[in-house]
C-alpha positions in Angstrom: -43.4 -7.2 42.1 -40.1 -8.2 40.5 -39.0 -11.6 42.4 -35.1 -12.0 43.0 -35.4 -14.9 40.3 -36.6 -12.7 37.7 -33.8 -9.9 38.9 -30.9 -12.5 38.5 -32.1 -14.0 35.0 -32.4 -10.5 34.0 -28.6 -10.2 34.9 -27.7 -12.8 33.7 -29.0 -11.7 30.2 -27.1 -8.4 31.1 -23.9 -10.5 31.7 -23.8 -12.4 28.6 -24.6 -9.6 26.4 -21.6 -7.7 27.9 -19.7 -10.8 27.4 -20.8 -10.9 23.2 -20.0 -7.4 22.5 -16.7 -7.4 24.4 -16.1 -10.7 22.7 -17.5 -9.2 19.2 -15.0 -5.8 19.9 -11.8 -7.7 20.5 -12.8 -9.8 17.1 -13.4 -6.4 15.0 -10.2 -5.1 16.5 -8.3 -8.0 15.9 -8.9 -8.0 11.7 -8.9 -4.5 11.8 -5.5 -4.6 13.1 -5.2 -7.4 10.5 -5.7 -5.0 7.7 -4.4 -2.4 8.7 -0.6 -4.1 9.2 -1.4 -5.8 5.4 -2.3 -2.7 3.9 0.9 -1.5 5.5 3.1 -4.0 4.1 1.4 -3.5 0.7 2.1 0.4 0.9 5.5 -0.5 1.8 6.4 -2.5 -0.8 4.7 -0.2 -3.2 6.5 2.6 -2.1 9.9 0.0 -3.0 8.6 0.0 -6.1 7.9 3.3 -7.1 11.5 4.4 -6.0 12.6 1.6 -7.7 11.0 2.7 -10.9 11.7 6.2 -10.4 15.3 5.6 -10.3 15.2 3.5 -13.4 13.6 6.8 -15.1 16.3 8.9 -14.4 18.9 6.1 -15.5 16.8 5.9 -18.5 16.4 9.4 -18.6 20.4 10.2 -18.2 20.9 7.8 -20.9 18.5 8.7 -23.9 20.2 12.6 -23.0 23.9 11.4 -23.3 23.1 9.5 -26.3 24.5 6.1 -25.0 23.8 3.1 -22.6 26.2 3.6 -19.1 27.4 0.0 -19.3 28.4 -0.3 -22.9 28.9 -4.3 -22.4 25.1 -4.7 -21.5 23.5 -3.8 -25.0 24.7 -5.3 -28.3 25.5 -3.2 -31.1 22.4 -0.9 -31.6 22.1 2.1 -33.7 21.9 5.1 -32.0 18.7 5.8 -32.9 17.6 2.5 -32.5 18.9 2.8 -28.9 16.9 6.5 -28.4 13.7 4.9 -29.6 13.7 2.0 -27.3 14.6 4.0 -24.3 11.9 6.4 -25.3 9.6 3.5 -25.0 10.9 2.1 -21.7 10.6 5.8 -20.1 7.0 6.1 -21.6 6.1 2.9 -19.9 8.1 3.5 -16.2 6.4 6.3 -16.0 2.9 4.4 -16.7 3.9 2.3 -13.9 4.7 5.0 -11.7 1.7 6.9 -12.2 -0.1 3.1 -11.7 1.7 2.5 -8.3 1.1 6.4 -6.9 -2.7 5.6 -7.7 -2.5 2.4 -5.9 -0.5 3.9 -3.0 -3.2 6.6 -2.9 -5.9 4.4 -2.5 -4.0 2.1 0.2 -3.7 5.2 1.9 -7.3 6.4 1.3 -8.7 3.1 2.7 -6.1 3.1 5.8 -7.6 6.7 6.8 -11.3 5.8 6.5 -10.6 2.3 8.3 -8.8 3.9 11.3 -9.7 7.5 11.1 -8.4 8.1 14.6 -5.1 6.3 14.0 -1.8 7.5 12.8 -0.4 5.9 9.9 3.0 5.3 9.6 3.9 6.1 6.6 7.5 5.4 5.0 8.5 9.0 2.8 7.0 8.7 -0.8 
């Protein structure tokens, strides 16, 4: 027979196991929440980015198609070609970085969904 000693250790046990996984729960939760409000941050700030740098594309973009720099004051005298070539280059290399920072923002977004696949992300418009 089971004596009331034996019953109450065996509680006990019971008890402090309960008490370990609630405890070991409330930790998981707490860095997953953790990541999850870092990987936000990082998504927002990439998203800044990526708007920033598109927007610089189409300044860019108005520029080398009009033939001349908007603020005529911020670029010494260039030739004209000179002026095409370089913002030929710049455009090539925002639109590296953009492709870079969609990639990036992709991922972040990739690893939020598999992290909290029940969760809805709040995502800012991309």
């Amino acid at each position: 027979m089971v004596s009331k000693l034996q019953l109450e250790q065996e509680v006990g046990k019971v008890h402090r196991a309960h008490e370990e996984l609630v405890q070991a729960s409330e930790r998981r939760e707490r860095l997953e929440r953790a990541a999850r409000s870092r990987l936000q941050g990082d998504l927002r700030r990439l998203q800044e980015v990526n708007r920033a740098l598109h927007e610089k594309v189409e300044l860019l973009s108005t520029q080398l198609l009009t033939g001349r720099p908007q603020n005529q004051n911020d670029l010494p005298d260039m030739a004209a070609e000179n002026l095409r070539k370089e913002l030929g280059k710049r455009e090539i290399f925002i639109a590296q970085l953009i492709t870079q920072s969609k990639k990036v923002l992709q991922f972040t977004v990739f690893c939020l969904e598999s992290w909290f696949p029940k969760q809805k992300l709040l995502l800012l418009d991309q």
